[in-house]
C-alpha positions, -999 to 999 in steps of 0.1 A, spaced: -233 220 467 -251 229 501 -218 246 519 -222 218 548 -218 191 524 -184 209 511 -172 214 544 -177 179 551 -156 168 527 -123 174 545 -137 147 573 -133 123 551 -102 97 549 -94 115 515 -104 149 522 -87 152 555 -56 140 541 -56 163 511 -64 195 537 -37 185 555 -13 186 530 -24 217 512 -26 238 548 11 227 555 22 237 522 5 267 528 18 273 565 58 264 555 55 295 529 43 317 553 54 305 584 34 332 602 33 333 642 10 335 672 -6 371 672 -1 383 632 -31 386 606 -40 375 578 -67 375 549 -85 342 532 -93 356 505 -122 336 485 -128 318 519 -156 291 518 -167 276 547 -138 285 565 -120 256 563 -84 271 562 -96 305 580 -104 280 607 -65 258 607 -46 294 614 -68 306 639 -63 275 655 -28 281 656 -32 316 670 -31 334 641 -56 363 636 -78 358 604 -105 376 584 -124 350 559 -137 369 523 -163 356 505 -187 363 478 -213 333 490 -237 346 519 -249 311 523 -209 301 530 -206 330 550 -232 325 569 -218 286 575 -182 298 584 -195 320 610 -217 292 628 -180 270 628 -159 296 647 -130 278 669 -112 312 680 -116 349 671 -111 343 635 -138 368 614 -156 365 583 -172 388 562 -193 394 529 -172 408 503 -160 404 468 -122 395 460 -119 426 432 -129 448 452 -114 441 494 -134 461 515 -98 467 538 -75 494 532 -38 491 523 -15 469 539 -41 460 567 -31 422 569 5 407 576 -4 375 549 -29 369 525 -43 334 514 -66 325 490 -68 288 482 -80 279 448 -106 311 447 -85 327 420 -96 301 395 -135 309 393 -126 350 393 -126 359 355 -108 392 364 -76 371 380 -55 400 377 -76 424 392 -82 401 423 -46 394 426 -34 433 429 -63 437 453 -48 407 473 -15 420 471 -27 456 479 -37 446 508 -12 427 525 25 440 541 46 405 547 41 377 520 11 359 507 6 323 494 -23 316 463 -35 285 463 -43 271 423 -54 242 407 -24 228 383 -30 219 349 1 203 350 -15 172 373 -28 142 374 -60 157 392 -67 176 365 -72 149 341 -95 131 365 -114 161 374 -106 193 358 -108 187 315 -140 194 297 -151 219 318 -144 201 352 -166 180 373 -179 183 408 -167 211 430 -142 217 403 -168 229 374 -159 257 357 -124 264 376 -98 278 356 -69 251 360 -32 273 357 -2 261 343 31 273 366 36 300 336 4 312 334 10 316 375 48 337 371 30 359 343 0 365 371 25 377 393 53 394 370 39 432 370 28 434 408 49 448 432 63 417 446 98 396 455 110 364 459 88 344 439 84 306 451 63 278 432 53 245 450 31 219 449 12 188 465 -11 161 457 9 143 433 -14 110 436 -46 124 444 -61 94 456 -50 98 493 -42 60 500 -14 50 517 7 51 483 -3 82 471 12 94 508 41 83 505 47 93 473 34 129 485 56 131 510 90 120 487 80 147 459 76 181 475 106 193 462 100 178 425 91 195 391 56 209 397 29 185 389 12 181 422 -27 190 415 -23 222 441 -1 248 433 9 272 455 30 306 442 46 328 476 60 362 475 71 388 499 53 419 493 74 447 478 
């Protein structure tokens, strides 16, 4: 998928509903301000990169696709940055980033572990992984046999696979949420989102937030 025709996706009714509610979910564990940093790790076309900056937060997008990159880049809104650069390997030193995202780029890494300690290296505050929950609805429409669409090949984590991810690094406070319960995006599967978030986790994103140390 040409990254244009990805990052058209979120304009549509369905798409724009589901980037809504995964960037909130996102923004609610961080809750960073005006003027801190933060990495997107696994970046894309910039789609989430773009959301903080928009909100004033200072953001670096990470990606291994040139051709997404490249796409990111031509989208800017604010001073938000993106560079070329693989997610076992962060081309930052220590602690250079307030936050770290990475939404759903965890699940095509095979070395998960490794990526996550490089995340976590990285970043002083808290940081918020985005994953695709085989505990979901979406994952039976999209994620089994090997996964269709944009989804093919993702790894799809159950919330225990996610806490054993996390249980060596040097991290606190563990949180699990999650969103997209209905993946649909009509007006039912809206207001069903919005009467679950605090419900067992079986919405189709899965977010796991930590403070660093």
């Amino acid at each position: 998928m040409q990254a244009k025709d990805y990052d058209a996706w979120y304009q549509t009714p369905r798409g724009s509903w589901i980037g809504e509610q995964e960037y909130r979910l996102l923004r609610r564990l961080l809750q960073p301000t005006a003027g801190q940093c933060m990495i997107d790790v696994g970046c894309g076309t910039g789609y989430f990169t773009r959301r903080f900056a928009a909100d004033g937060v200072r953001v670096s997008g990470v990606d291994p696709d040139a051709a997404m990159i490249s796409y990111a880049q031509s989208q800017k809104i604010a001073d938000e940055s993106y560079l070329y650069g693989d997610a076992r390997a962060l081309p930052f030193p220590d602690r250079s980033f307030d936050y770290c995202i990475a939404v759903a780029s965890l699940c095509f890494i095979q070395e998960q572990e490794l990526a996550l300690a490089e995340m976590v290296r990285v970043t002083r505050k808290r940081i918020a992984i985005g994953f695709l929950n085989r505990n979901s609805l979406l994952y039976w429409q999209k994620g089994r046999h090997g996964g269709s669409g944009a989804y093919c090949g993702a790894h799809w984590h159950t919330p225990a696979e996610v806490r054993r991810l996390f249980h060596d690094l040097p991290v606190s406070n563990l949180q699990l949420r999650s969103a997209i319960y209905l993946p649909g995006g009509n007006r039912f599967a809206r207001a069903v989102d919005a009467c679950l978030q605090q419900w067992p986790l079986i919405g189709g994103f899965l977010v796991a937030a930590a403070d660093i140390g």
